[in-house]
Every structure is written in structure tokens, then in C-alpha cells.
N, C-alpha and C positions, 0 to 999 in steps of 0.2 A: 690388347693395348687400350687403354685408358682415353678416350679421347680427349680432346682440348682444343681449345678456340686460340687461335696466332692473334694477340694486340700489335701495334707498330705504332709510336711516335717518333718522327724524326725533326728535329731542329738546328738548323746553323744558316749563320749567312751568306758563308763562303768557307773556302774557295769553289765546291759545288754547293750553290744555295737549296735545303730543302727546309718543305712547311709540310710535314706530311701524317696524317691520321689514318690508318685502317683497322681493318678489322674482319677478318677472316675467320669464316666458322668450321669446325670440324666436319669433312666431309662434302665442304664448297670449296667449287675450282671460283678464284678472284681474279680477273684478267685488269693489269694492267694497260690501258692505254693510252695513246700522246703519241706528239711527233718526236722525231729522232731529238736526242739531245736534252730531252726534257726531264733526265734523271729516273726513267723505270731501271734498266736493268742497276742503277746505283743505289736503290731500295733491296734490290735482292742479295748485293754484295753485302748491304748493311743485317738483313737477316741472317746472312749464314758467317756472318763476323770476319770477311774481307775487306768492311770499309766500316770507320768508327766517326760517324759527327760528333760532332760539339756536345747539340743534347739531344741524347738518346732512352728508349724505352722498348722493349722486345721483352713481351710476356709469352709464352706456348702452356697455356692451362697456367696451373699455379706454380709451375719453374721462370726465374726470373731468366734472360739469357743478357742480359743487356739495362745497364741502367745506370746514367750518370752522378747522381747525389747518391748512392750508394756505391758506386766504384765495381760495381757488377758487369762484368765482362767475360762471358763462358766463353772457352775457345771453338774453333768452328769444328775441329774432330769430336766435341764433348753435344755438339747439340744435336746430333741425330739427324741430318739434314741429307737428304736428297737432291741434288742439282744437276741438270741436266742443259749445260750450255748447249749454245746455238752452232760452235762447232764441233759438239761431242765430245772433244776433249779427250777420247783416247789413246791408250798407249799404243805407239803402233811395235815396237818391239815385243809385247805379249800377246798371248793367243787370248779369243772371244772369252774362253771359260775361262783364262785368268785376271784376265779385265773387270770380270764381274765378281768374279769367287773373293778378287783382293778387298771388295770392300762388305765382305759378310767380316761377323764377330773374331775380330781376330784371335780371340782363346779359345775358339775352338780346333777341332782336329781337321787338319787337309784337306781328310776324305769327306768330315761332315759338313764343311765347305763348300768342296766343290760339287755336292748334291745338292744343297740350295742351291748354289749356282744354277746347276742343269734344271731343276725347278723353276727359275724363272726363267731361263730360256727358253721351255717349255708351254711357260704361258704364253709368252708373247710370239710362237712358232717360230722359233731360232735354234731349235733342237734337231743338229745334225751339222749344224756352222761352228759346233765350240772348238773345233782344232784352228778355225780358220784366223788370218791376221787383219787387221782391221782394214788394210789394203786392198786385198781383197774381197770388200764386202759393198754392198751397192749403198747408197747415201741414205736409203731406208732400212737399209738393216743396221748401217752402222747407227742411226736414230734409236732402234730398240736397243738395239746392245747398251748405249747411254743410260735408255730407262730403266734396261734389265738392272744395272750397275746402281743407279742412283737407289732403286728399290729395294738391296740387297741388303743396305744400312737398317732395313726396317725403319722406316725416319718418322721422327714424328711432325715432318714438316716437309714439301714436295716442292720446292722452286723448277721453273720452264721458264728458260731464258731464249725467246725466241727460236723455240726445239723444229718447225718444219722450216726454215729459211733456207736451208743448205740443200734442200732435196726438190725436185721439177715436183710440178702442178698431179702430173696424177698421184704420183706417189704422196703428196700433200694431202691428197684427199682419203687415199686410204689411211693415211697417218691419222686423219684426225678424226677415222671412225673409230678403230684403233685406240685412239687416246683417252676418247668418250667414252666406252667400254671401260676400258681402265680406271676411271677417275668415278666413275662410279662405283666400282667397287672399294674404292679407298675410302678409309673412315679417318682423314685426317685432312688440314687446310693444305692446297693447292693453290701455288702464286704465280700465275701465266702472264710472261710481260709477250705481247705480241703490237705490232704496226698494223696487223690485219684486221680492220672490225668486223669482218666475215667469222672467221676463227674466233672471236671472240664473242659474238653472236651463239656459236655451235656450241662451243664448250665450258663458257662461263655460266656459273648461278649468279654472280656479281659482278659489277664493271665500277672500275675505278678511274677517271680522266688524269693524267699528270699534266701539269704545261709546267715549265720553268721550276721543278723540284718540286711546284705547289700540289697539294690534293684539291680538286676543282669542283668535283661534286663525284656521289656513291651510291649508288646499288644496284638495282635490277637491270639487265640492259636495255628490256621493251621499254620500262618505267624513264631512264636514262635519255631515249630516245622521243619519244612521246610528250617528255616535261624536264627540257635543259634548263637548267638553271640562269644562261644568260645565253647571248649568240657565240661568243667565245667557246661553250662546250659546243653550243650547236653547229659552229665548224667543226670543231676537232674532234667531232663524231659523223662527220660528211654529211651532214643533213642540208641538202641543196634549195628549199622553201624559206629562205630568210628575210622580211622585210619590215621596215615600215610604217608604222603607220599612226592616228590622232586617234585617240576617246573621243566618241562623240555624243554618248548618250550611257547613262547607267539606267536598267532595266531589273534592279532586283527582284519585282514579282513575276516576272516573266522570264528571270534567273537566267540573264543574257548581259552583256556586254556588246554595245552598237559602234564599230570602226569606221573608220575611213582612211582609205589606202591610193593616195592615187589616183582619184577619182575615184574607185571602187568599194563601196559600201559592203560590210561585212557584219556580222553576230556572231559572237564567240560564246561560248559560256560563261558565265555572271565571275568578274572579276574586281572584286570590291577595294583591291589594293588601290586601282589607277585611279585619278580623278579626272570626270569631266575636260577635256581640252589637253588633256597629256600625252604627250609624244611616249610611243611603245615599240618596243619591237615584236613582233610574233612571226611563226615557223608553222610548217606541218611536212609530216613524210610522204614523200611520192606515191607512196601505196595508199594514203589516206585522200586524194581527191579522186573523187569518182565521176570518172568516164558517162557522158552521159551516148546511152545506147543510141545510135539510129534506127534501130529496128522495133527494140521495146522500151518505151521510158522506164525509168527506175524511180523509187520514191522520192530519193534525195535530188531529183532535177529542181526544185523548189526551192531548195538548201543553198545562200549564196551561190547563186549560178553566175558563172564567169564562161565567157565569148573568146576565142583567140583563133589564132592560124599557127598550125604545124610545124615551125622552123627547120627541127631538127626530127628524124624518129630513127630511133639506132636498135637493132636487135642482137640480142646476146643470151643465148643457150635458147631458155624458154620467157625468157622476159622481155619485153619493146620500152624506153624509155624514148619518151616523146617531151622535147621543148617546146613550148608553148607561147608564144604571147598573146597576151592578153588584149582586146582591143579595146577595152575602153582606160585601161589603167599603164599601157604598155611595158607591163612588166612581167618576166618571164618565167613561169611555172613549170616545174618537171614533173612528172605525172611518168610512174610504173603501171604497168598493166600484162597480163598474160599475153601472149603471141596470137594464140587463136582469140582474145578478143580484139584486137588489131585486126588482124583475115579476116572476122565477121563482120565487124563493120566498115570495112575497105580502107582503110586510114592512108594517106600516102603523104608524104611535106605537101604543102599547101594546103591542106585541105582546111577548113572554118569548122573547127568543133564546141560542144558546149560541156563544161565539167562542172563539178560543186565543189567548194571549199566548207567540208562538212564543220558544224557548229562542233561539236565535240572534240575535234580531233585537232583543232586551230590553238595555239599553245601559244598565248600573251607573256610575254619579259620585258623587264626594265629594259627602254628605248639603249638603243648602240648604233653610233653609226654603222649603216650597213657595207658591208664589204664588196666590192663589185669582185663576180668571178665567172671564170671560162666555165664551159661544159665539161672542160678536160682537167680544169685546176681540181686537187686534190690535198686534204692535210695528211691524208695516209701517212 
């Protein structure tokens, strides 16, 4: 098969308002994310020709599928499309093999059918379930049977409409080694809307933010997370370091940017947008301030060093997330760190530690008022 890159323009104002541009390359899984509501899985409707805006544009290589001054509207059996909703969507009156057999080429014969069939069930270890009814099949298998199905189209386009929500946590996670596997071997675009930016971390080459129909900002997810476009992505990507703060000084030869936050003097990287005296906001990731050792200093102690006391320290699998305030700026820092670095340096609530807000990794955006939030608030 011929590869091809998926375009998308969507526009209308209502009654679902969307502003939307992507761009999906052949052989990239693209995850959509946004909070509920914000118009992802009604981008996928609008690719597989379930749902038609106002003005529209759907390219897959050089076949048009969709296009409004030209009156181009391919139907959704004619585009090759693969979809694999979030409740599976199967028939439960047919057996596993015919579930999947119904959407191989329908001109061909039964039997050459149902041996791609048994062929993709076989990929994905389902070979020996094909008599069984989708009733009887646990919320992971009937997960592959979905993909087994969707795959059968040979598609030249793969939608994942929130595919592990239906199934518990472990089976989640094998699902999504499972699916990573998979998605690499496909040489076509993949459009994963998910709520989870875990899963979307795992399995995307690219990340797309939705809020209110709009496309908010696009591409890589480190890059995403690293350098949001405003505080707005930088909630809607959970990114908990949000504040803040004046320009106080432009430092071009010495290729810095001089803050003040709070009382708490800061150097960022040379940021020649801001002027002198301008209210900014900046962010950085929990895993980017570093812990400074009690036992052995590390380089970066020099680096914006910032004083506070332990509020909070919560551990979870193999990671300790520790709240912080600050003591001279009283404002509160969440800081990741490994477990046994926690155990080695004794950390316990209360304790007075010192970390650095490294110059590098401190990411300046136009001033927003900041949003006050809990430990436990989430835009998931």
C-alpha cells in the first residue's frame, strides 16, 4: 500500500463549534488531547464521514475524502477507515471470526475471508476464541477483537476512540504494550483521542491539545510539555509549576533573561520577546528541578537555588512527588524524584530542603493570570 499523510481542516461556529488544523503523517500514531467535551472524539466522526461541518477539508495522500467548495464528500464505507470505539462496538449475536471476517473485502470468497480473519487473530493471540461470542470474552480480548476488525478493512487511516477506557488498569497496561507493538508496525496515520496524557506520552509521535473545538498547539509531546504555548496548554497538559512573575533585566551577552517572582530572583534563558518591566508567566516540569543532595552537592546547587519546607510527599509506584514551599517567595513547587532518592536523603514532611530551578528548563509565556489549584485538581 502506498503510503499517505492524513490532512484535516475543520471550521464552523456551531452548533459544535470547531477551529481545527492537523496533520498526521504516515506511520505516526497523533493523540488527541483535551478535557471532556472539547470536540476530540467529533474530529474522528468528522474523518470517518459520521459528522459533516460547515467547512470542511480531509485529504489522505492525494485522494480527496472531504471538501466543501468542491461538494466532495466520500462516504465512510468508501474511505478505508479503521475505527475502533471506546465501547468496541461489537456484534454480540456473531461469533469472534465473524466479527472480524464481516469487514475483510467483501468480493471475495468466505473461505478467503475467513483466513484473514484467523490471520489477524493470530497476530494479536486470539487464535482459538474465534467460535467464541463477544459475551463471553474478557474487556481485553474483546479490545483486540475491535482492532482485529478495524484492521481487516486494510485501512488507509486507523482512528482509536478512547480503545482502553472500558478495561481495569492491568489489562490497560498490557493493552498498551500491545498497541505499541502494533502501531509500529503500521505504515499508515493513527488518530488516538485519549484523556490520559500517560497513554499519550507512551504511544504518540505527536500530540495535538483540543480545548473548545479549537487546535491549541502541535507536535512532539516532550517538545509540548517542555515549551507550551501559553498557561492554558500548560493546564491542559497537567503541568503543575505555573507562575508569575516581572522581567527584570535583559542579559543578551550573557544569553539570559533576569526575573523576579515573589520575591524570588530567577535567570532563564535569553528571551528577547519580553520587555524590561513585563508581567510573564513561566512553568517548568516536576522532573526538571533538582533536588539538591544532602550527602553529595550536585552542580546545579548554584543554579537559582530555592529554600522551602516539605508540605506534602506522596509516593506512588516508584516515584515521590514532594510540595514544596518556598520560603522566601511562599510559593509552591512540586518536584518528582525517584523513591530511593527520597530514602537516601531521609526526606520526610517537614523537613527544610534546597532544590534549583534550572536556567534551561524554566519556559517564559505571555503573562495569564495564574490559576490557583489543589494538589489533587486535575484537567485530565
Amino acid at each position: 500500500m502506498v503510503s499517505a499523510h492524513l490532512h484535516i481542516r475543520l471550521h464552523q461556529s456551531g452548533p459544535i463549534p470547531l477551529d481545527v488544523s492537523l496533520l498526521c503523517k504516515s506511520g505516526e500514531v497523533m493523540a488527541l488531547v483535551g478535557p471532556s467535551g472539547s470536540g476530540k472524539s467529533t474530529i474522528l466522526r468528522c474523518i470517518a464521514g459520521l459528522y459533516r461541518p460547515a467547512m470542511r477539508l480531509i485529504l489522505c495522500g492525494r485522494e480527496t475524502w472531504l471538501e466543501t467548495y468542491k461538494s466532495v464528500d466520500v462516504k465512510p464505507q468508501q474511505r478505508r477507515m479503521g475505527f475502533v470505539f471506546h465501547d468496541f462496538s461489537l456484534f454480540p449475536h456473531m461469533r469472534v471470526l465473524q466479527n472480524v471476517s464481516l469487514a475483510v473485502d467483501a468480493r471475495l470468497a468466505r473461505g478467503l475471508r475467513n483466513q484473514q480473519a484467523m490471520r489477524l487473530l493470530r497476530d494479536i493471540d486470539l487464535d482459538g476464541l474465534e467460535e467464541r461470542f463477544p459475551e463471553d470474552l474478557s474487556g481485553g480480548q474483546k479490545q483486540r477483537v475491535a482492532v482485529a476488525r478495524a484492521l481487516a478493512r486494510n485501512p488507509r487511516v486507523l482512528l482509536l476512540d478512547e480503545p482502553f477506557s472500558a478495561v481495569d488498569q492491568v489489562t490497560r497496561r498490557k493493552l498498551k504494550l500491545q498497541t505499541l507493538q502494533l502501531t509500529r508496525s503500521l505504515n499508515i496515520p493513527i488518530v488516538l483521542v485519549t484523556h490520559d496524557l500517560d497513554e499519550a506520552f507512551m504511544l504518540a509521535d505527536s500530540m495535538s491539545v483540543i480545548h473548545a473545538g479549537k487546535t491549541l498547539q502541535c507536535g512532539r509531546p516532550e517538545n509540548l510539555m517542555q515549551h507550551p504555548e501559553n498557561t492554558l496548554v500548560a493546564r491542559l497538559l497537567d503541568i503543575r509549576n505555573i507562575f508569575s512573575a516581572r522581567v527584570t533585566k535583559q542579559e543578551p551577552e550573557r544569553n539570559r533573561t533576569l526575573l523576579e517572582c515573589n520575591g524570588l530572583r530567577l535567570a532563564a534563558r535569553y528571551h528577547e520577546a519580553y520587555a524590561t518591566g513585563e508581567r510573564v508567566s513561566w512553568s517548568i516540569l516536576p522532573s526538571s528541578l533538582l533536588l539538591h543532595s544532602r550527602i553529595r552537592p550536585s552542580k546545579g546547587v548554584r543554579e537559582n537555588p530555592v529554600r522551602g519546607e516539605i508540605l506534602e510527599l506522596i509516593v506512588v509506584g516508584g516515584l515521590c512527588t514532594l510540595i514544596v514551599r518556598s520560603s522566601t517567595s511562599s510559593l509552591d513547587f512540586t518536584l518528582e524524584i525517584p523513591v530511593h532518592v527520597a530514602t537516601r536523603n531521609g526526606l520526610v514532611t517537614g523537613d527544610t530542603i534546597d532544590f534549583s530551578v534550572l536556567e534551561h528548563a524554566l519556559h517564559i509565556m505571555p503573562w495569564q493570570q495564574p490559576e490557583k489549584r489543589s494538589l489533587f485538581s486535575s484537567d485530565r
